[in-house]
PDB file of N, CA, C and O in Angstrom:
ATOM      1  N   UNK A   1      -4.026-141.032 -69.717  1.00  0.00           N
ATOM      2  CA  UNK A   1      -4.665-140.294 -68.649  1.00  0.00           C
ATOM      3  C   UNK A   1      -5.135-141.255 -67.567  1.00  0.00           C
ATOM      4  O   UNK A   1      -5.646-142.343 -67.833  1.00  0.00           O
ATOM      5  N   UNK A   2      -4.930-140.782 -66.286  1.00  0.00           N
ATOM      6  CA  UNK A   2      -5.353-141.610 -65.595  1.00  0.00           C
ATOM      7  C   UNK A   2      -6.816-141.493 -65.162  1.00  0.00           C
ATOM      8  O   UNK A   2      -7.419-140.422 -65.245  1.00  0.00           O
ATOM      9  N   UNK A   3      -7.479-142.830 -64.612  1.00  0.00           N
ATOM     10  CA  UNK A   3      -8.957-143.124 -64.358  1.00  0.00           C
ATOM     11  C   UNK A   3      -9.072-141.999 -62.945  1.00  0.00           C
ATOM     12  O   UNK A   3      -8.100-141.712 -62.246  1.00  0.00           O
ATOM     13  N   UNK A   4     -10.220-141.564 -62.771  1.00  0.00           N
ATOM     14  CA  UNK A   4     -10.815-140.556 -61.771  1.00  0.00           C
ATOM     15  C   UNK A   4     -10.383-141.210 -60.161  1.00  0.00           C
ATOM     16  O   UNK A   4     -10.217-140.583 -59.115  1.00  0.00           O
ATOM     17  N   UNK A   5     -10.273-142.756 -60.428  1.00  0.00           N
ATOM     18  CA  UNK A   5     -10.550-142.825 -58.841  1.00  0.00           C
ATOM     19  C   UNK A   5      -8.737-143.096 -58.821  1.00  0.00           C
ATOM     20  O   UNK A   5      -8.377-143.853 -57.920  1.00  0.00           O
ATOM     21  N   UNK A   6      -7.920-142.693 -59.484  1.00  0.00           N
ATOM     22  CA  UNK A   6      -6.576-142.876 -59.400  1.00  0.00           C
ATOM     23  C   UNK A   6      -5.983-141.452 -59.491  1.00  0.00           C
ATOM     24  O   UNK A   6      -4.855-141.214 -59.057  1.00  0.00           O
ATOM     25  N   UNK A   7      -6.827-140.434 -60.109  1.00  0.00           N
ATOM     26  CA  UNK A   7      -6.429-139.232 -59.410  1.00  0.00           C
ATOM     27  C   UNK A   7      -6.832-138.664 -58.598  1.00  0.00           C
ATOM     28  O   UNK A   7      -6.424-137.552 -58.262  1.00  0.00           O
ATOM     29  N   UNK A   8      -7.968-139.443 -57.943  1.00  0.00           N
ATOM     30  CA  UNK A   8      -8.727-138.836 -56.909  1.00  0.00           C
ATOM     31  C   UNK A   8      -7.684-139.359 -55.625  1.00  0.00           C
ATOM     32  O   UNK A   8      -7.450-138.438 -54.843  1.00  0.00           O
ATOM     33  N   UNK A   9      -7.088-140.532 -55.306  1.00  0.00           N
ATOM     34  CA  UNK A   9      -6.138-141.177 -54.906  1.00  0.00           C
ATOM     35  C   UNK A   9      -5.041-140.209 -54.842  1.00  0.00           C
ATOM     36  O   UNK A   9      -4.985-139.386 -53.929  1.00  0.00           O
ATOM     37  N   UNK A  10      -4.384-140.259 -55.543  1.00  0.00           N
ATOM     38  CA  UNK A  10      -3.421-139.500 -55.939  1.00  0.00           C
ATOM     39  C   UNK A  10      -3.453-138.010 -55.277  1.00  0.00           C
ATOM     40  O   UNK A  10      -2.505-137.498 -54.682  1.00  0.00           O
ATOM     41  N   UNK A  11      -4.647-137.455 -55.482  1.00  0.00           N
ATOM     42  CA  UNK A  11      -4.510-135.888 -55.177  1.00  0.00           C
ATOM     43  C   UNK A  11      -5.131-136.130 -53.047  1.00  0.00           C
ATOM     44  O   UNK A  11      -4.723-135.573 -52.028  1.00  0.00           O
ATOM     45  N   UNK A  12      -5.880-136.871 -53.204  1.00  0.00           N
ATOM     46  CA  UNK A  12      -5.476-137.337 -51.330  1.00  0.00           C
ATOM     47  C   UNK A  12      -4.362-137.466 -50.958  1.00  0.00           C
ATOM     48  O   UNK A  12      -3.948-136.760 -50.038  1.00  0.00           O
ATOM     49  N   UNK A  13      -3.519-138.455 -51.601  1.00  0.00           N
ATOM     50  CA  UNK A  13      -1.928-138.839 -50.947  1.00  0.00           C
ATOM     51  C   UNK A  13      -1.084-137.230 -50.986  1.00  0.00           C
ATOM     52  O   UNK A  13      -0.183-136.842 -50.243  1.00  0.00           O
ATOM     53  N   UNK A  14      -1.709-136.555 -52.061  1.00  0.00           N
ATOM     54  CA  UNK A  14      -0.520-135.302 -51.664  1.00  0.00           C
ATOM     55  C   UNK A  14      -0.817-134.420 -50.824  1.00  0.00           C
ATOM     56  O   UNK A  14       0.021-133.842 -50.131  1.00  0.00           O
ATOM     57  N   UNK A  15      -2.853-134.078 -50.762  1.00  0.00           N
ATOM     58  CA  UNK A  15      -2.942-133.251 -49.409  1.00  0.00           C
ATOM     59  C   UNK A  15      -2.758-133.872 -48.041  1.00  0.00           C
ATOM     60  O   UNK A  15      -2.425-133.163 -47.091  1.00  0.00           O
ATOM     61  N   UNK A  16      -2.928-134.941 -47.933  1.00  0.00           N
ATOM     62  CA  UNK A  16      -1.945-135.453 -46.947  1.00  0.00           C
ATOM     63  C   UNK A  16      -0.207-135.205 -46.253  1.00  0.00           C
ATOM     64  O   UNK A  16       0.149-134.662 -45.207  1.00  0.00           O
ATOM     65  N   UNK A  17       0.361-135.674 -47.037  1.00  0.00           N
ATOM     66  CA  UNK A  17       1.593-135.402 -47.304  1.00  0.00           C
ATOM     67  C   UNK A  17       1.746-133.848 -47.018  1.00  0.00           C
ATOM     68  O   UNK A  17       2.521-133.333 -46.212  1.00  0.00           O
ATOM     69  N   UNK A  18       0.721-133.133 -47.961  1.00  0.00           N
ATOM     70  CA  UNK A  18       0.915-131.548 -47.706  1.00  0.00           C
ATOM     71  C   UNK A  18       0.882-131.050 -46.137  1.00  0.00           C
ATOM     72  O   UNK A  18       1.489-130.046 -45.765  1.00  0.00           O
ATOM     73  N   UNK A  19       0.096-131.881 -45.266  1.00  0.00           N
ATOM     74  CA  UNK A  19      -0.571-131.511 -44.165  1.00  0.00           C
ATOM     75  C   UNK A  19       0.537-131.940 -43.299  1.00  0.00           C
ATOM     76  O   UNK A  19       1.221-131.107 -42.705  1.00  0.00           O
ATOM     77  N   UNK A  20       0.780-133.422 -43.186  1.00  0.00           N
ATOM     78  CA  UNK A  20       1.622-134.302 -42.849  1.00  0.00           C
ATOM     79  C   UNK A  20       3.216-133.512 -42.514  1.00  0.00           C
ATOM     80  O   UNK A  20       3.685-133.352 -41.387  1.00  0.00           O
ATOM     81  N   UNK A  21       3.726-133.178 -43.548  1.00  0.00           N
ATOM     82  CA  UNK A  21       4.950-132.684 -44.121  1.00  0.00           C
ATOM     83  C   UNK A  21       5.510-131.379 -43.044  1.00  0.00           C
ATOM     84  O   UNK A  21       6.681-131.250 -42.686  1.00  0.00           O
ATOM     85  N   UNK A  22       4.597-130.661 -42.727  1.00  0.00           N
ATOM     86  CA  UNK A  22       5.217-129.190 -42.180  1.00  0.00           C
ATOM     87  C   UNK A  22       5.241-129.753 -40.546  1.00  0.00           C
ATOM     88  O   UNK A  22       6.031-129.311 -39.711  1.00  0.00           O
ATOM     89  N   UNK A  23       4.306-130.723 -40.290  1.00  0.00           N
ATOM     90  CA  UNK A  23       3.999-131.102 -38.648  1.00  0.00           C
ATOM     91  C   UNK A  23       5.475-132.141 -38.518  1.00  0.00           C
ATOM     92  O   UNK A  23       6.060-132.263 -37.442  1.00  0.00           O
ATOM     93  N   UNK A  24       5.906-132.793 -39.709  1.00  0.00           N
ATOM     94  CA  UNK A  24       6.914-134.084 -39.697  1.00  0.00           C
ATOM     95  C   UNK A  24       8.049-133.345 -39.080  1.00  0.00           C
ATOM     96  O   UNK A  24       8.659-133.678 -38.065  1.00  0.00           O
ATOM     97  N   UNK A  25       8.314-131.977 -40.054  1.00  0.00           N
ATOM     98  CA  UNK A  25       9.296-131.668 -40.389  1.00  0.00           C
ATOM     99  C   UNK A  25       9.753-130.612 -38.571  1.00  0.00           C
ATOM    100  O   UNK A  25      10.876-130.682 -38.072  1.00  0.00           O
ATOM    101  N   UNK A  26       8.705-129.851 -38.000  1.00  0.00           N
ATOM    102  CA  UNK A  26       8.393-129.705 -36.834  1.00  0.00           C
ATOM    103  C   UNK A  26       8.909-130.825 -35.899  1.00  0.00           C
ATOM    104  O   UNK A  26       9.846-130.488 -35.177  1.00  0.00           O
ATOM    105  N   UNK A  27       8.546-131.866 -35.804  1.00  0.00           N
ATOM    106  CA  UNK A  27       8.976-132.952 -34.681  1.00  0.00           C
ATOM    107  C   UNK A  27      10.568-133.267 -34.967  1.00  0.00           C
ATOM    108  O   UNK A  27      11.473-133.209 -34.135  1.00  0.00           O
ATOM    109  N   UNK A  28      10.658-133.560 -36.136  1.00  0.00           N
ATOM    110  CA  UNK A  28      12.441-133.371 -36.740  1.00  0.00           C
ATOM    111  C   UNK A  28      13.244-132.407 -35.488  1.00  0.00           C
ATOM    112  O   UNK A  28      13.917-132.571 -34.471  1.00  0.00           O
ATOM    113  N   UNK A  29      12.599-131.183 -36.429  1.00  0.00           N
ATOM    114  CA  UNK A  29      13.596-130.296 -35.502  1.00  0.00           C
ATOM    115  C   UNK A  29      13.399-130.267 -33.596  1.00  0.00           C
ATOM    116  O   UNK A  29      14.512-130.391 -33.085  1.00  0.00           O
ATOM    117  N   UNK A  30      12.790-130.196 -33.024  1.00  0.00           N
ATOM    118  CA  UNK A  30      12.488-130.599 -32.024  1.00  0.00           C
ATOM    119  C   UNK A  30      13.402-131.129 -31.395  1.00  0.00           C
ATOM    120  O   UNK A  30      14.167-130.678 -30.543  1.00  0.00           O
ATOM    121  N   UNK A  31      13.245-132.626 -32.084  1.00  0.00           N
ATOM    122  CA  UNK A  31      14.057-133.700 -31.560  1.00  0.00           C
ATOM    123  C   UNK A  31      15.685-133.717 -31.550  1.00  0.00           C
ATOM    124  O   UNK A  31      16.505-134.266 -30.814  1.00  0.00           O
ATOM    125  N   UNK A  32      15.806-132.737 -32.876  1.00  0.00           N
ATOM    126  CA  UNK A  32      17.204-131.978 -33.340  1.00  0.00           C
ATOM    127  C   UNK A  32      17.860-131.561 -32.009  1.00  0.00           C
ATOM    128  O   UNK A  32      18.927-131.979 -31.559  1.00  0.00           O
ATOM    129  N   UNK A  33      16.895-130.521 -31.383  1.00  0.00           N
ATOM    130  CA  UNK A  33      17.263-129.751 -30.750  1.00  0.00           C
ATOM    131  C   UNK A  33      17.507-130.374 -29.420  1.00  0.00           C
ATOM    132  O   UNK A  33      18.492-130.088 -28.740  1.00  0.00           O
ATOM    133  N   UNK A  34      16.387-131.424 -28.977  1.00  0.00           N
ATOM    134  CA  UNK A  34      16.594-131.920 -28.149  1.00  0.00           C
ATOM    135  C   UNK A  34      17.788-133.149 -27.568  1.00  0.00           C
ATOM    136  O   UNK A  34      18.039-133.640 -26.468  1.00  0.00           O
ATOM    137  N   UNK A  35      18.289-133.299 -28.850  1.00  0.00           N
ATOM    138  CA  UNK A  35      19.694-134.474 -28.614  1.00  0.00           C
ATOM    139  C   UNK A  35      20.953-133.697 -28.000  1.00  0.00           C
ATOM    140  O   UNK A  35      21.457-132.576 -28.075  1.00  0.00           O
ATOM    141  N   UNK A  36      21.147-134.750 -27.437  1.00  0.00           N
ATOM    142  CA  UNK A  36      22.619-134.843 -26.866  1.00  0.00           C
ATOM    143  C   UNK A  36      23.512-135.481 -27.107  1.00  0.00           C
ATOM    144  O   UNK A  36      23.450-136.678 -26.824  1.00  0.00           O
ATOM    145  N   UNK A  37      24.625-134.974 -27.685  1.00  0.00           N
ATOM    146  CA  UNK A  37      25.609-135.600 -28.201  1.00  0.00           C
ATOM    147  C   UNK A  37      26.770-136.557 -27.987  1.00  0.00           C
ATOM    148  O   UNK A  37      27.650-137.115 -28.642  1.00  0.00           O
ATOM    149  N   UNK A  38      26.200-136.436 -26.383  1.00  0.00           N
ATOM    150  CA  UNK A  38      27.218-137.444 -25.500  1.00  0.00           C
ATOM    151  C   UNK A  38      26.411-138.651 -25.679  1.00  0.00           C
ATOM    152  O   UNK A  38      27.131-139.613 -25.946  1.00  0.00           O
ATOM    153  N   UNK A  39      24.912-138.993 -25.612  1.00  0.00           N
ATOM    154  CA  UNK A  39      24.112-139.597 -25.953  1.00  0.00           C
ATOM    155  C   UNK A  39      24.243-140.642 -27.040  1.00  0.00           C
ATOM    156  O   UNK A  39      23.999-141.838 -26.877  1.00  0.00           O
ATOM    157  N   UNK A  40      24.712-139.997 -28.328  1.00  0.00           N
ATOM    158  CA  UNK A  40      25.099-140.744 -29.447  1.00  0.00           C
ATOM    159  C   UNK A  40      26.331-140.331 -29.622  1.00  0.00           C
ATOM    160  O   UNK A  40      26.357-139.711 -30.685  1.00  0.00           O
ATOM    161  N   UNK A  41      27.299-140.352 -29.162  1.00  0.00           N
ATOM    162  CA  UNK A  41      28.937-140.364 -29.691  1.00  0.00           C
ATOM    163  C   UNK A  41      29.052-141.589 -30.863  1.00  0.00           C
ATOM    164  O   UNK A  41      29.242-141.453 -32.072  1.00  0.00           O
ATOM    165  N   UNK A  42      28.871-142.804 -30.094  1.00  0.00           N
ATOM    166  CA  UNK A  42      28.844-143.975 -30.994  1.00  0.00           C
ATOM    167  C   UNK A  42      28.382-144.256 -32.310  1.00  0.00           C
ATOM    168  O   UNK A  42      28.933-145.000 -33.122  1.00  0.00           O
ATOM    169  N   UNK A  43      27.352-143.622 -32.461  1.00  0.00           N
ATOM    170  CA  UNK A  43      26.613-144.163 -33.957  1.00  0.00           C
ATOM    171  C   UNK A  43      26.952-142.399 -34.933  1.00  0.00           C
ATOM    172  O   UNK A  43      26.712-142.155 -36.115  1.00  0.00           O
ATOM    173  N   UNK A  44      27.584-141.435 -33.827  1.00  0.00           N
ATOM    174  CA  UNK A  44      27.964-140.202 -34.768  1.00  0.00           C
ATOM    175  C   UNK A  44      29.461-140.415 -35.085  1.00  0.00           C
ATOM    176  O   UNK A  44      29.769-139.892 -36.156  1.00  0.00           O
ATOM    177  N   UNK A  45      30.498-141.052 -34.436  1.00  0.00           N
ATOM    178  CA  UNK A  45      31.689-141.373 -34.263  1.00  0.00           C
ATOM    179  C   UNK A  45      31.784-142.359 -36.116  1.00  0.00           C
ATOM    180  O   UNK A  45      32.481-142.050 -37.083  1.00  0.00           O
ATOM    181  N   UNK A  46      30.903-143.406 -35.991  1.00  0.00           N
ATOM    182  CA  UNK A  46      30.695-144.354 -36.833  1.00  0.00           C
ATOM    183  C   UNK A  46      30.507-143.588 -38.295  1.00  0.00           C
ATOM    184  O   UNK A  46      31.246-143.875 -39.236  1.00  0.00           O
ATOM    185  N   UNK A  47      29.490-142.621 -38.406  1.00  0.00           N
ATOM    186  CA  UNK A  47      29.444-142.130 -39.621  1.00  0.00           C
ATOM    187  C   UNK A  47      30.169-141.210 -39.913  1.00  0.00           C
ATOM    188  O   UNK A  47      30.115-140.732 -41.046  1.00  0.00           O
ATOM    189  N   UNK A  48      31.128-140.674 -38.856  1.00  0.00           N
ATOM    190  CA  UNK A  48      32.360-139.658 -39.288  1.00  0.00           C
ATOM    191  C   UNK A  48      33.287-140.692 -40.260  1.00  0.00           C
ATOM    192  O   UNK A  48      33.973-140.459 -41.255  1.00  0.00           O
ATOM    193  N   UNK A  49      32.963-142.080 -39.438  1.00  0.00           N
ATOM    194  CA  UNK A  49      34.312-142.736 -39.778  1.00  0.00           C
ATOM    195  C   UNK A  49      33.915-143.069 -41.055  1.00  0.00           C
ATOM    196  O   UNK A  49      34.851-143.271 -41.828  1.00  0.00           O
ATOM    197  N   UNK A  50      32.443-143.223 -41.652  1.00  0.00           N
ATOM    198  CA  UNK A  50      32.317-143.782 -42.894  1.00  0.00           C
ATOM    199  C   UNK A  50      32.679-142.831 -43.561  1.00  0.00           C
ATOM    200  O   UNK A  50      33.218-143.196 -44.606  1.00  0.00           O
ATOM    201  N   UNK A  51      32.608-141.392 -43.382  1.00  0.00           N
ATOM    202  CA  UNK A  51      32.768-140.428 -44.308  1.00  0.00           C
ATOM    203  C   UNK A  51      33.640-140.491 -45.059  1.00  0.00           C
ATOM    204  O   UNK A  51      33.662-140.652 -46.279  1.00  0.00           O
ATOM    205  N   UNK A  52      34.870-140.284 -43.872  1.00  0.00           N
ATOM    206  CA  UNK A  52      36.535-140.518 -43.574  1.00  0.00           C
ATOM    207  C   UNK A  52      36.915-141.264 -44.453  1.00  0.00           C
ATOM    208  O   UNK A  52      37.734-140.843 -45.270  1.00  0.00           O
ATOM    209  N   UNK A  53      36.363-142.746 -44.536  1.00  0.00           N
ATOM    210  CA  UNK A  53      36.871-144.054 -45.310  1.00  0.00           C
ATOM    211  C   UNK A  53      36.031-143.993 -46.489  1.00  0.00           C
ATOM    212  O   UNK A  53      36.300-144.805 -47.375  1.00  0.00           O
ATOM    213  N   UNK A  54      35.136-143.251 -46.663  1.00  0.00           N
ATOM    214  CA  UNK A  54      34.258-143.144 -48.575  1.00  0.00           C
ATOM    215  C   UNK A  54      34.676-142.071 -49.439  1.00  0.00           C
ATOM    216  O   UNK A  54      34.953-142.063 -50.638  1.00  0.00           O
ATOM    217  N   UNK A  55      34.657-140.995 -48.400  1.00  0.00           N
ATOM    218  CA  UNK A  55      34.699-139.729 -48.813  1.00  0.00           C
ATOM    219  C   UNK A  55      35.983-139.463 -50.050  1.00  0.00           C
ATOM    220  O   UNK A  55      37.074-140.008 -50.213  1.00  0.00           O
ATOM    221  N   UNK A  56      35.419-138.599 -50.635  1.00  0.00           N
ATOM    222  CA  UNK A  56      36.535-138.389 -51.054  1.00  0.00           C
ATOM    223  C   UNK A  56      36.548-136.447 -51.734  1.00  0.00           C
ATOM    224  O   UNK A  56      35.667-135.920 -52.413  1.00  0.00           O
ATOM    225  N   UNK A  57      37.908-135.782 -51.209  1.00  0.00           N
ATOM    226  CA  UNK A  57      37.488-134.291 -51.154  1.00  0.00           C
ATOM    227  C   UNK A  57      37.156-133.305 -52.373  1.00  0.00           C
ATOM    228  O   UNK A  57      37.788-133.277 -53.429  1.00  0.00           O
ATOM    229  N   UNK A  58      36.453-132.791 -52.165  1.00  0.00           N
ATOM    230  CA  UNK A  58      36.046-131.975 -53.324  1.00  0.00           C
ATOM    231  C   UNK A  58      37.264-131.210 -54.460  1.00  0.00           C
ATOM    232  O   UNK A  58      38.221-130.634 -53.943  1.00  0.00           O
ATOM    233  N   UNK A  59      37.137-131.259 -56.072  1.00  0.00           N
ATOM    234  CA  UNK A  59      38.601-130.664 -56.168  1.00  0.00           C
ATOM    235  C   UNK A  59      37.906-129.431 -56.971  1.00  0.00           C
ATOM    236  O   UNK A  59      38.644-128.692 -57.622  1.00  0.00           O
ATOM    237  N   UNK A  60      36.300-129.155 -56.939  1.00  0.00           N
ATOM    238  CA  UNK A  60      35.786-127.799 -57.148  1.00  0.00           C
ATOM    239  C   UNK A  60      34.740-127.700 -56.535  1.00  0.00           C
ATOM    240  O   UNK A  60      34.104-128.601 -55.988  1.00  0.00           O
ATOM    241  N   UNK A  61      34.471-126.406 -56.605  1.00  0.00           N
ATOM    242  CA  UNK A  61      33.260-125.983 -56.018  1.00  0.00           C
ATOM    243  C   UNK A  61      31.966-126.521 -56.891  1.00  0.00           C
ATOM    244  O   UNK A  61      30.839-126.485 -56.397  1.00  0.00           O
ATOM    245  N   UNK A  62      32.189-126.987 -58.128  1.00  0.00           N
ATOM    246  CA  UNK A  62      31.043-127.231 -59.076  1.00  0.00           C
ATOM    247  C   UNK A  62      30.633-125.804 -59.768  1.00  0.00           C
ATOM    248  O   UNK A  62      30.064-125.980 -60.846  1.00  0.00           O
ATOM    249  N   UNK A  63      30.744-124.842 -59.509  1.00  0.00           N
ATOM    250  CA  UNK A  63      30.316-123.827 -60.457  1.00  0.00           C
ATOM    251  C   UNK A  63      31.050-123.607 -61.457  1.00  0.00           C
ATOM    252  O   UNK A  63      30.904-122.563 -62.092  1.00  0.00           O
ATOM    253  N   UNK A  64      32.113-124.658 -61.854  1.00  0.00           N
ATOM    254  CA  UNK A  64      32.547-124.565 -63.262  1.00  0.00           C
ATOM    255  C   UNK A  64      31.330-125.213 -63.947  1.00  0.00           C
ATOM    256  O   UNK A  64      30.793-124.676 -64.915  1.00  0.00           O
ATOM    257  N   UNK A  65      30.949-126.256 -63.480  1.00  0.00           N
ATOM    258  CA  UNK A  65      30.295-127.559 -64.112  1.00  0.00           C
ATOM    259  C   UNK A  65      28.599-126.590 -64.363  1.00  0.00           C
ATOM    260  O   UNK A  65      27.880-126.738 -65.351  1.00  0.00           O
ATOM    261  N   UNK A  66      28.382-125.895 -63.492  1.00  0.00           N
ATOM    262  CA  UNK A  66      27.432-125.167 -63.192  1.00  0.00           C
ATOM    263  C   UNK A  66      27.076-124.528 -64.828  1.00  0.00           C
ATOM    264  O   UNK A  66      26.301-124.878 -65.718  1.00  0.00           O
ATOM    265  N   UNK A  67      28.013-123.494 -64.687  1.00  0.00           N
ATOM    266  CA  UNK A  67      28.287-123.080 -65.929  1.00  0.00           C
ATOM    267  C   UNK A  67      28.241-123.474 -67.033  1.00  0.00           C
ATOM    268  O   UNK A  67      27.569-123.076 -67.984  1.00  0.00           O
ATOM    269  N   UNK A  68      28.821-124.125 -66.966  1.00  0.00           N
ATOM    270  CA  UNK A  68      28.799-125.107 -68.664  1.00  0.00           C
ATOM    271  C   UNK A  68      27.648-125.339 -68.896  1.00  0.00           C
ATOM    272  O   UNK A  68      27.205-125.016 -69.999  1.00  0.00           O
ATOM    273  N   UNK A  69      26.689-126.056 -67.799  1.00  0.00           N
ATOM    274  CA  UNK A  69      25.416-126.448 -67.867  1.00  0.00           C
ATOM    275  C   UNK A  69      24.324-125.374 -68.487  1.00  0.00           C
ATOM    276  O   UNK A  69      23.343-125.589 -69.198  1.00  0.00           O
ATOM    277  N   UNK A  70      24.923-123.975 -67.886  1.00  0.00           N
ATOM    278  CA  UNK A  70      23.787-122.917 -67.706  1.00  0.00           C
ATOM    279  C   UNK A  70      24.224-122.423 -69.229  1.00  0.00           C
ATOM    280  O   UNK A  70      23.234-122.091 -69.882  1.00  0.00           O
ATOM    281  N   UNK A  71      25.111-122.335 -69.733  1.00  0.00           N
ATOM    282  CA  UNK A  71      25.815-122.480 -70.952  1.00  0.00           C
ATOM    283  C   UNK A  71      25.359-123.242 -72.167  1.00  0.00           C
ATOM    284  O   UNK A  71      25.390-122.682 -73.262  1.00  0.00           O
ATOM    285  N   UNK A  72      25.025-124.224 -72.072  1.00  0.00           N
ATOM    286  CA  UNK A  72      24.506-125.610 -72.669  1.00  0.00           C
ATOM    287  C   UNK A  72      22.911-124.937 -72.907  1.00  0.00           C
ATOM    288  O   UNK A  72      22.453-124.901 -74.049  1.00  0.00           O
ATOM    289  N   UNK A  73      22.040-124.363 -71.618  1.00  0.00           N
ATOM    290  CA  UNK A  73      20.788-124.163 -71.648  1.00  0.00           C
ATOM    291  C   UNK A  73      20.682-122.977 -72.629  1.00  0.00           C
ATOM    292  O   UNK A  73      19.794-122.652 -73.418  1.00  0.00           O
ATOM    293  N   UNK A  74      21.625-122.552 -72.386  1.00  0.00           N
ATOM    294  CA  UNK A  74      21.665-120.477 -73.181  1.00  0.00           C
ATOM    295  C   UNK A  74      21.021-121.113 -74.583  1.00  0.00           C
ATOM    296  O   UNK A  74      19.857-120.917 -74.932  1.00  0.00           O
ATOM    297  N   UNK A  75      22.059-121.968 -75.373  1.00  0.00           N
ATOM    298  CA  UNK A  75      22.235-122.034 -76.851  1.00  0.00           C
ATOM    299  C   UNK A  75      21.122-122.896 -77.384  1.00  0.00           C
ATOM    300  O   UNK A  75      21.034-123.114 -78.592  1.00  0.00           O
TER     301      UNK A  75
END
């Protein structure tokens, strides 16, 4: 168990975060909205290209794997 002044710590850092989090996530979009894409061609061009050269394409949707899993939990 942890000592009082380490969950007292602890439960600050998350109402923080709690508070923090919805205003962060606000300026995000904002800024989302506010870009221009001619602006960054270059550094969006770049991570198409990493995609391109890492990527590699899906050969399911995963809801086989899904299954099995949810399958696994049943028994």
């Amino acid at each position: 168990m942890m000592p009082d002044s380490d969950q007292d710590a602890t439960r600050a850092w998350v109402e923080t975060w709690a508070k923090a989090g919805p205003k962060l996530e606000e300026i995000r979009r904002r800024e989302l909205a506010l870009l221009k894409y001619e602006d960054h061609v270059d550094a969006i061009d770049a991570m198409l290209e990493l995609a391109c050269r890492h990527g590699s394409p899906r050969t399911t949707s995963g809801l086989v794997e899904q299954q099995r899993l949810f399958g696994k939990l049943r028994k």
